[in-house]
N, C-alpha and C positions, 0 to 999 in steps of 0.2 A: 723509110717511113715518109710520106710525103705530108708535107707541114702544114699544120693546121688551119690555117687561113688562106685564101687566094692574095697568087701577089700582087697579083693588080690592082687589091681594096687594100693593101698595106701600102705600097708605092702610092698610090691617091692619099690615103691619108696622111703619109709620113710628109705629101708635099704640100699639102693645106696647112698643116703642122708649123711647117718651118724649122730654118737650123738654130735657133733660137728663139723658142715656145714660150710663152705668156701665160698663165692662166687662162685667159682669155681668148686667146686662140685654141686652148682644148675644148672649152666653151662652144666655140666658133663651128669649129671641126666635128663634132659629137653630133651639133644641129643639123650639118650638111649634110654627114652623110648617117643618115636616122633609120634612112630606109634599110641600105643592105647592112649596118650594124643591129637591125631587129632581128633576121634571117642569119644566122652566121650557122651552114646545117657542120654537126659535130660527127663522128662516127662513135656509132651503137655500139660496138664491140665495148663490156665491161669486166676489166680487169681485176676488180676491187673482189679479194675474199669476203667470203660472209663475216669473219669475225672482224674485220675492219672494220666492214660496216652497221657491226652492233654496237665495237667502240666507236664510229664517229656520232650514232643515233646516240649515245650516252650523255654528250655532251650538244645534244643539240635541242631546239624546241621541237615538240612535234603535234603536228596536228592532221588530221586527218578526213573528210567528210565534214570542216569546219567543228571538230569535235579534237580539243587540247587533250593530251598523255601527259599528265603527272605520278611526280608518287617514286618510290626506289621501284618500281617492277613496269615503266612506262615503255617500256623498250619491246616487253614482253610481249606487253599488253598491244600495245600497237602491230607488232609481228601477226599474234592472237586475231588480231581486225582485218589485216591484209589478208590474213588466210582465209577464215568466215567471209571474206568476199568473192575474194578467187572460187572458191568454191560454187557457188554460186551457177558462176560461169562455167566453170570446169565439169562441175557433178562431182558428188561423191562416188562415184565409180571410177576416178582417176587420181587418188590421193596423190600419187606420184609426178601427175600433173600438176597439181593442185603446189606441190612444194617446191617446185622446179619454178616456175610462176612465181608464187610468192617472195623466194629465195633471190632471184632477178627483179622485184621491185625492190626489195630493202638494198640491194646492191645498188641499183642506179639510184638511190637516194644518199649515196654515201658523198660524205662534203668532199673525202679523199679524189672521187671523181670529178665533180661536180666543180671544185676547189683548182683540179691540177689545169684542166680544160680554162675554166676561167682566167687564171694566173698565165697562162704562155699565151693568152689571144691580148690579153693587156697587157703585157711586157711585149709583144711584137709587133704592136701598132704605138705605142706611146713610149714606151722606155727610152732613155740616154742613159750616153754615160755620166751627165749629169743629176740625173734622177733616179729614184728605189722605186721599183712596184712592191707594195707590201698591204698586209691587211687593214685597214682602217677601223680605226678603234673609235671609230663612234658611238656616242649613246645610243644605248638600245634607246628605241622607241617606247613610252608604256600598253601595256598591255590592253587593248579596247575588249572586255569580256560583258560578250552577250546573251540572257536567257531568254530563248524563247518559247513555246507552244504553240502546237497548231493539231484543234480537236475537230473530227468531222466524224458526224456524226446524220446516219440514212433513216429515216421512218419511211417506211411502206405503208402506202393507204390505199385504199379501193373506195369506189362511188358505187354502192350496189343499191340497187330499188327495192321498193318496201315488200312488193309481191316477192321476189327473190327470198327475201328475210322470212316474211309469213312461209313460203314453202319450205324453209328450212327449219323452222318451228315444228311445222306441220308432222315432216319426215322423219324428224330425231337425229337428223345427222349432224354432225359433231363443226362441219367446214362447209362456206358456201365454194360455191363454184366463181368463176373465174369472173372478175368485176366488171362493169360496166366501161369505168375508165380508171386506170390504177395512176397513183399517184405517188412521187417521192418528194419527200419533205428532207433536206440537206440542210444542217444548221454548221457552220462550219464557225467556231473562237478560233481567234488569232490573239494568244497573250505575249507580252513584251514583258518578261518579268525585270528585267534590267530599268525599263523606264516606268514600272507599273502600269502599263495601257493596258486594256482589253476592250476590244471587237467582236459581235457575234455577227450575222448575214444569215441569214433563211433565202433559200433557192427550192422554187415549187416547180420541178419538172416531171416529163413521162418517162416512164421507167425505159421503155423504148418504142420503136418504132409502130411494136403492134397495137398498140390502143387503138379501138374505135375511131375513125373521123365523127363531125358531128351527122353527115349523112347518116352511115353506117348505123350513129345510134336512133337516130330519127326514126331507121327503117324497120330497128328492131324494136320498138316501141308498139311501131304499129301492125307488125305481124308478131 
């Protein structure tokens, strides 16, 4: 099995390091080398059974789409999400696809993976035999929860001329024909329920391309 890291960014780092490390010098060394510690490519092959990785999702937070899983059935419910999306992509004409997929995101989400990879790239760039790499128990962070909305909302309008109107008076017909210049009215709310703001914006555009120039209706005016 060939080791997870290049030796040559281990040997670099291990000599930034020193044989007698500082805090300070991990400090030191972490800043030097930022670039090729952002890039470190891991290989794709995923080991983790599915029920691993529903017990390690049991015990973890999850979020999805910026949308939190709580509750005794969050596990589920997120699996539930992954799949309503795969699908998507996949079609329901390939359900088997669809679970194969799905089944391969909830696996490479497992900490077991995710956990072991991390643990042997930091015990073999920092470890002594003076030293433990071990999990750090630091305070969770608190939870920043945010509610938002965002409502958009189309009116269609049309500019039609009065003769237009009177001949369709005239006729009995139920719909005019096609407007002069048609018009979208976009009212888009953006609510912040978390800080209670709201935002509304009106945007007046053409619905597309085909609308009349002003030539065009000038000419139809006059014939």
């Amino acid at each position: 099995m060939p080791p997870l890291l290049d030796t040559e960014l281990v040997r670099a780092v291990r000599r930034a390091i020193g044989p007698a490390p500082r805090p300070a010098d991990y400090t030191e060394t972490l800043q030097a080398f930022a670039e090729p510690l952002a890039a470190i490519p891991l290989p794709v092959q995923c080991d983790v059974d599915t029920a691993q990785a529903f017990r390690d999702a049991a015990r973890e937070e999850i979020m999805l789409n910026g949308v939190r899983f709580v509750g005794a059935h969050r596990t589920e419910a997120f699996v539930a999400a992954i799949k309503r999306i795969v699908s998507e992509y996949v079609g329901d004409e390939h359900p088997e696809r669809t679970l194969l997929v799905a089944d391969r995101i909830m696996r490479g989400c497992s900490r077991t993976l995710s956990g072991a990879d991390s643990f042997f790239a930091v015990h073999e760039l920092f470890a002594t035999s003076a030293l433990l790499v071990s999990r750090s128990r630091v305070m969770a962070t608190p939870s920043y929860h945010r509610f938002k909305c965002r409502i958009k909302c189309v009116n269609h309008f049309g500019l039609f001329s009065n003769e237009d109107i009177e001949l369709l008076l005239q006729s009995g017909r139920e719909a005019l024909y096609a407007p002069l210049v048609a018009i979208d009215a976009i009212v888009v709310e953006r609510m912040n329920l978390s800080a209670d703001k709201s935002s509304r914006r009106l945007t007046i555009t053409s619905p597309d391309s085909k609308t009349p120039t002003k030539l065009e209706l000038e000419l139809r005016e006059l014939f």
